[in-house]
N, C-alpha and C positions, 0 to 999 in steps of 0.2 A: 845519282839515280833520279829520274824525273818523278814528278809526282801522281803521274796517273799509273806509272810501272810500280813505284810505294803501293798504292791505293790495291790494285789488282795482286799484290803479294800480300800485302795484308789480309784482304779478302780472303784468298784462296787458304791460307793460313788458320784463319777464323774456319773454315769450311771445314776443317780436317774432321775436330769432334764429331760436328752434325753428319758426316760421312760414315764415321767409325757407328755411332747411335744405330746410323742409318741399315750398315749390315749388320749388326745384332740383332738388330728390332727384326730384320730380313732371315736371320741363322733357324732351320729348321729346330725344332726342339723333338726333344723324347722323352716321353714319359715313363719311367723305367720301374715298375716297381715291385719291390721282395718283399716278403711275410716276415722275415726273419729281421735283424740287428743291423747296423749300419759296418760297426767293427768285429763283427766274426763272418762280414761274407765277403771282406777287401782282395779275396785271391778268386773271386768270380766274378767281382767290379773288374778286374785286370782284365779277363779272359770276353767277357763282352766287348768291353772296348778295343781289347784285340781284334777281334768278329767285324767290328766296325769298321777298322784300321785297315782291313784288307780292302775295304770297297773304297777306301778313299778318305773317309769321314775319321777325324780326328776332334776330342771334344772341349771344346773352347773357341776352336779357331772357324770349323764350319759346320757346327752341329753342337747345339747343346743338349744336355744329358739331365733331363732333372731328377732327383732321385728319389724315392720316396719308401721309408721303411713302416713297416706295418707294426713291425714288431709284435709277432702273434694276435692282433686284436683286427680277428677278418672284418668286425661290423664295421668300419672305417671304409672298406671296400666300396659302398654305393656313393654315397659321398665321394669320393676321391674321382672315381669314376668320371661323375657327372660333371665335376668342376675341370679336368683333363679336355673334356669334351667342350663344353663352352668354352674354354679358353683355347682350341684350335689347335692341339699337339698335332704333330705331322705320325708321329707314330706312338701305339701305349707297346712299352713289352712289357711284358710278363713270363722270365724266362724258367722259372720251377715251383708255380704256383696254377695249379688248376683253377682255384677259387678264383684265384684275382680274373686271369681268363673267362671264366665265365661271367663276373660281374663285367666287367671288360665288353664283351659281347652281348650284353644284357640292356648298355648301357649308349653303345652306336651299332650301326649298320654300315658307318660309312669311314671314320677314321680307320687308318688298317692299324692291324692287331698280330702281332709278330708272338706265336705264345710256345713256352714247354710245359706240357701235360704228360700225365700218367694213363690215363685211360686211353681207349679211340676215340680221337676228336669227332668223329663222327654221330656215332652214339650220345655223345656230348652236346653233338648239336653245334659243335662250331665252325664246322665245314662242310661241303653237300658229299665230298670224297677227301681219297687222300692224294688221288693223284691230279685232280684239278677243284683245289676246295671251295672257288666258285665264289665267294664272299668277300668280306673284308676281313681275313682272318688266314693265319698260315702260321706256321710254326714244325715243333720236334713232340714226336709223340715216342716217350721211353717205356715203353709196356709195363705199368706198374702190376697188374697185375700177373705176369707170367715171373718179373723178379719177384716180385713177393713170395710168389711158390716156390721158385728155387733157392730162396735165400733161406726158406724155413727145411729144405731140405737140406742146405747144408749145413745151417745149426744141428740138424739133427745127425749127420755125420760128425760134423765135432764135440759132440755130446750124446753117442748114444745111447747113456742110460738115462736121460731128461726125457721124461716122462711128461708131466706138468708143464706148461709155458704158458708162463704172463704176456699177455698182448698187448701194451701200453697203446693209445691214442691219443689225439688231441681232437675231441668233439667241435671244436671249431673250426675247424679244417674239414668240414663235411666229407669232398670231392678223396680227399686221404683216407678217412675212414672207411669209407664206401669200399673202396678198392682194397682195402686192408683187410676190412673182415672178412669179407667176398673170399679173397684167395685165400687165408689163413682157415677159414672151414671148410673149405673146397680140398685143401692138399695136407688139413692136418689127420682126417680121421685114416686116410691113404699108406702112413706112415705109423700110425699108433700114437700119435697124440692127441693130450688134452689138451683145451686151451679155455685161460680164464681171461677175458676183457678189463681191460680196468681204463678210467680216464684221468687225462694230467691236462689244462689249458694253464697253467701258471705254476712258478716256479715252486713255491707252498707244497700245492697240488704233488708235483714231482715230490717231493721230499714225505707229503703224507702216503702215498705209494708206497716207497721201500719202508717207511717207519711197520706198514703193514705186512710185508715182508716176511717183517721178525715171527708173524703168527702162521702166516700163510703157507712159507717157505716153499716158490716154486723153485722147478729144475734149471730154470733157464728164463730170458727175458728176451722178448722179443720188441723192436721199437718199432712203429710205425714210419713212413716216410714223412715228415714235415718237416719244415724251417724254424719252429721253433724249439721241437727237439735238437737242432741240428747245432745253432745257439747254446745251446745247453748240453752240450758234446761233457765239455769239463764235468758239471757237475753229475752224468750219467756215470762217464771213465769214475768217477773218486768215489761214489756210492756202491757202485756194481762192484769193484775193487774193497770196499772198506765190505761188502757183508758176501762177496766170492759167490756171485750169482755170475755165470758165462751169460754175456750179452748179445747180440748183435743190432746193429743200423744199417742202414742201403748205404748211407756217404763214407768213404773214405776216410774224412778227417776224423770222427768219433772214436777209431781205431789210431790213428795216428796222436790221440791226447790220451791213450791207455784203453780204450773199449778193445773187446776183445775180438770179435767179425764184423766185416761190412761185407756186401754186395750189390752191386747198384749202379747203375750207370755214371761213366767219369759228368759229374755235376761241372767241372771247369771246362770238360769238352762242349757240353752242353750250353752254356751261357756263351761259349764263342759263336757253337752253330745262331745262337737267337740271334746274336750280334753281327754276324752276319747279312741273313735274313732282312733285319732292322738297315744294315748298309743298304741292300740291293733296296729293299722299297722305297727309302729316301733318294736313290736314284730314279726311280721311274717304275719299276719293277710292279705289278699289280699283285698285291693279297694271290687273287682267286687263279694264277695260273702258275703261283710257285706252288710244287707240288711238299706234302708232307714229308719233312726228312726223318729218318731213325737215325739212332745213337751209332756213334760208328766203334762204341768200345765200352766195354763191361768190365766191372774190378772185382773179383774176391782181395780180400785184404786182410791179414790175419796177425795178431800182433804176441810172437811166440814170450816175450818177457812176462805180457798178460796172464796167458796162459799157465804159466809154468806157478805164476803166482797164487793163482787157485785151483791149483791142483789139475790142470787138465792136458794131458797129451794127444798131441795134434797129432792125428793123422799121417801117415806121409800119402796117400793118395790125394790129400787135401793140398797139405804143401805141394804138391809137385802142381796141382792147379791154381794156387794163386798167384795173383799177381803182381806181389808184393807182400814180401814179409819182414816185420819189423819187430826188429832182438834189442 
């Protein structure tokens, strides 16, 4: 081999790293971030990246993914925000977190914002419509307040001598509360219920709740929609089970670790649409002329072992409407 052909393979050799640097440092990133736990939301980490997967973007190879858990503590939210932004993310999601969405939108006008909300994004303020939202902002709007109504109506079909219902929230989830209370006294007095408010932002919290229980002794428990509830599936299923209070949650999974009802929009469908979404605008795609998507599928979930365990016979007009039952 001569020495200038040496020389020129060495080089290009030497070149490889500063190349590989070169398309990372180039790899769009995303800013991904949940309210909830990093290890109880691993089957909606899947389901985004599926979302993504369809458009082309795979996360390592051309698109990195940064993640970031909140784990119940919103005030984190302005911060996290502002330093996303200065440091030039290609895109923030926010796929079942109102708050973060809104600090999100609080916090640019211009990086796009791919988001899942409960309310009308519009009233919200994150978009000028739903069918050309005009900004730097798009996403899936899951009607939390029309499930909410209907989820307290079917509690009250699978319970209808519960009279009394506990409304658990989490006060730091503002944009949850809001929609929470809203529907819950809008469609409870409709129906002949009472309902008592109580708040939980920490796991303590939770546990001084049911200790309270023992005195209070409502009919039924109703959970608010959050992610740090959602995280704490387990210890709802083992409490609500240890003192035979019928429960329900809007997610799936809280019924599938022993809670007793869910209703709610499929959450894994939900994190694909965001991911999605998140593909096409790393494409080119502009925010302001993807139009707002809805949920394209809703779960009753009903877990008849539960049931049976504290004393409550389901329905069969109910069974014949869910969508999933688990013995």
């Amino acid at each position: 081999m001569k020495r200038r052909e040496f020389i020129t393979l060495l080089g290009g050799a030497a070149a490889w790293p500063l190349a590989a640097r070169a398309q990372q440092a180039a790899m769009p990133v995303v800013g991904f971030i949940n309210s909830g736990y990093a290890d109880a939301s691993a089957p909606f980490v899947t389901a985004f990246r599926k979302g993504l997967n369809e458009t082309g973007f795979v996360d390592g190879q051309n698109v990195r993914i940064e993640y970031h858990w909140l784990e119940g503590k919103y005030d984190q939210l302005p911060a996290l925000m502002v330093d996303l932004v200065r440091r030039g993310v290609s895109v923030i999601a926010t796929p079942v977190a109102t708050v973060a969405a809104l600090a999100a939108k609080a916090a640019t006008a211009t990086v796009p914002i791919v988001f899942g909300v409960g309310g009308d994004p519009v009233q919200l303020g994150l978009v000028a419509s739903l069918a050309r939202p005009g900004g730097n902002a798009t996403g899936i709007n899951f009607f939390n307040l029309e499930v909410t109504a209907k989820r307290l109506r079917l509690l009250h079909e699978l319970v209808p001598k519960a009279v009394r219902i506990a409304v658990l929230v989490n006060p730091a989830n503002t944009p949850s509360t809001e929609f929470t209370l809203r529907a819950v006294q809008e469609a409870a007095p409709a129906i002949g219920l009472q309902t008592q408010v109580l708040n939980a932002t920490t796991i303590a919290e939770i546990d001084a709740v049911f200790a309270g229980f023992a005195r209070e002794h409502p009919d039924a428990l109703f959970l608010a929609g959050d992610a740090f509830f959602l995280d704490r599936r387990v210890q709802f299923a083992t409490l609500t089970a240890r003192d035979r209070i019928p429960a329900t949650g809007n997610e799936s999974p809280f019924v599938k670790v022993g809670g007793l009802m869910s209703y709610g929009t499929d959450l894994a469908e939900t994190f694909r649409q965001v991911g999605n979404y998140t593909g096409r605008v790393l494409k080119g795609e502009k925010p302001a002329d993807l139009p707002i998507q809805q949920p394209t599928k809703f779960e009753l979930v009903i877990n008849l072992t539960t049931a049976r365990a504290i004393g409550i016979i389901v329905p069969d007009k109910l069974l014949a409407l869910a969508d999933e039952v688990i013995e």
